[in-house]
N, C-alpha and C positions, 0 to 999 in steps of 0.2 A: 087669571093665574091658576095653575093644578099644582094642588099637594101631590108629592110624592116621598112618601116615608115622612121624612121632618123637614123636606126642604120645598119651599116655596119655589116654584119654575112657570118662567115665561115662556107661552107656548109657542116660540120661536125654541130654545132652547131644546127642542121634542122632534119640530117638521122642520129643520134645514139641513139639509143636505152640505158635507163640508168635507174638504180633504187640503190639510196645507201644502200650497204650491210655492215653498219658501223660494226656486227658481225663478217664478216672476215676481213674487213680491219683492225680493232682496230683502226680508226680515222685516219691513215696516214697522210689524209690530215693536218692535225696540227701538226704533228709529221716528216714534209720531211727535208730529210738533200737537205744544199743549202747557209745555214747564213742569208738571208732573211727572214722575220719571212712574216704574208699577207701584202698586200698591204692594205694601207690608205690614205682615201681623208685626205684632210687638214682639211675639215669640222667635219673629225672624231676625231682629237688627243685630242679634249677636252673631247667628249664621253668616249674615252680610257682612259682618266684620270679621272674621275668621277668615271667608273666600276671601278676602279682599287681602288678606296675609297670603294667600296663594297663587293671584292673580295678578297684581301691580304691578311686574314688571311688563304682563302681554298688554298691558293697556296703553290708549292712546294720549299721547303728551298732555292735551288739552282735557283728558280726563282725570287723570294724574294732578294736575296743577288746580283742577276744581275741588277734587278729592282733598289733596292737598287745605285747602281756602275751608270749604265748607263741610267734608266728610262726602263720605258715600252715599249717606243716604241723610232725608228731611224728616220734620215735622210740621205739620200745617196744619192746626184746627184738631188737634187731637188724631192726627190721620198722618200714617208712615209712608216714605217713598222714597224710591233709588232717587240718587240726585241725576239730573239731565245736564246737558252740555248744549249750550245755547237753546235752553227748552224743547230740546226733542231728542238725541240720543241718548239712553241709558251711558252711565257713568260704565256702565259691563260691557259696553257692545266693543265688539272686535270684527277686523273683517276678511272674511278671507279670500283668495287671490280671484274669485267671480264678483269680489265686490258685494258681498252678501253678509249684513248683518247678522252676529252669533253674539253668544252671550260666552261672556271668556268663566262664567262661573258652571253651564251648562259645559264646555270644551274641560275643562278640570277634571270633571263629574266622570266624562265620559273617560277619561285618560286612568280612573283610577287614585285620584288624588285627594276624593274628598268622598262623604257621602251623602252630601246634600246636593241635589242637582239645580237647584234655580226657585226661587221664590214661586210660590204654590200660582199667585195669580199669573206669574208668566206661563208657565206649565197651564192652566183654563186656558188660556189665550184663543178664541176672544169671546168663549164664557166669562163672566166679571160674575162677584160672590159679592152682593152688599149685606148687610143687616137690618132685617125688620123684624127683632127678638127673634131670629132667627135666621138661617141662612138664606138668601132670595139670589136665585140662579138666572142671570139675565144673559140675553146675548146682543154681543157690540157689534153691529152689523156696519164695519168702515171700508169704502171704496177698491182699500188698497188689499180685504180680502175676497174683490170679484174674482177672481182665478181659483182659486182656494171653495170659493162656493159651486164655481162650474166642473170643479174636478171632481170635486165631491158629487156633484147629479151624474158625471159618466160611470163615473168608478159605483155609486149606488152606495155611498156611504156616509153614514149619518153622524152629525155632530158629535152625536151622545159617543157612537164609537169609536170615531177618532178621536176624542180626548178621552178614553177608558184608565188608559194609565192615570192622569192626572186626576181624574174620579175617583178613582178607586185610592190613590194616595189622599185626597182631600177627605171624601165622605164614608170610603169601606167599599169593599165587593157587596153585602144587601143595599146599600143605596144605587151602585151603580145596576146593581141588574135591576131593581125597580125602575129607574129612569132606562134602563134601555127598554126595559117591555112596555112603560109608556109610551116609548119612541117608541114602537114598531106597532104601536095601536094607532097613531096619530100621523102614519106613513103611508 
């Protein structure tokens, strides 16, 4: 593990190389079997329920009618999450006409309609944030982002800065520029 600043990072997190090829994956990320829909702060469930005021009608039936049953999002063990639709699509996912996985709360965001754009751990994606009294920056390294990792080695662009936006929304501009200059010592 390397400190950098306050947060604990796994030195995968540093030397992978990534660039999202949402074209072949078709959004997986929102779409993974598992029954766990993303992870949610507590400071998020009201957010989740507000877009869910602005989103409900683009939703799909059988998200709608789970919604309906159980809410939008869970509690498991003291731990928050979208609710999933047969254990693998986010209760948010919409798709548009390539057949590609979106989040109908990210399509809001962008339209102007809100200004929360998607739950912090989607935004990582597929950084994961857990806690060990602290924040610990791990990376989800799943099948379905091999494309997404070889774009990244042509294009020459490193995790750390393809997910700058959502760094910098999460930890601030001095953490992210500390993890990106330990990315480029470790590259």
């Amino acid at each position: 593990m390397i400190v950098v600043d306050d947060l604990l990072v796994e030195p995968k997190v540093l030397s992978t190389k990534f660039m999202c090829d949402v074209k072949k994956c078709k959004g997986a990320c929102c779409t993974m079997p598992g029954g766990s829909g993303a992870p949610l702060s507590a400071n998020e469930l009201e957010l989740i329920d507000s877009a869910l005021e602005l989103v409900k009608d683009q939703l799909l039936p059988e998200a709608r009618a789970l919604i309906e049953k159980k809410g939008a999002w869970e509690e498991e063990d003291g731990k928050y999450y979208t609710t999933c639709v047969d254990k693998k699509a986010c209760v948010f996912v919409v798709y548009n006409k390539d057949g590609i996985a979106q989040c109908s709360i990210e399509k809001a965001w962008h339209a102007g309609h809100t200004d929360w754009r998607k739950p912090i751990s989607c935004h990582l994606f597929p950084v994961r944030v857990a806690d060990f009294g602290g924040p610990y920056l791990h990376y989800e390294e799943i099948e379905e982002c091999e494309d997404g990792r070889a774009l990244g080695e042509r294009e020459e662009l490193s995790l750390i800065e393809s997910l700058q936006e959502p760094l910098i929304r999460a930890f601030g501009e001095q953490a992210y520029e500390k993890l990106k200059e330990a990315a480029e010592k470790r590259i």
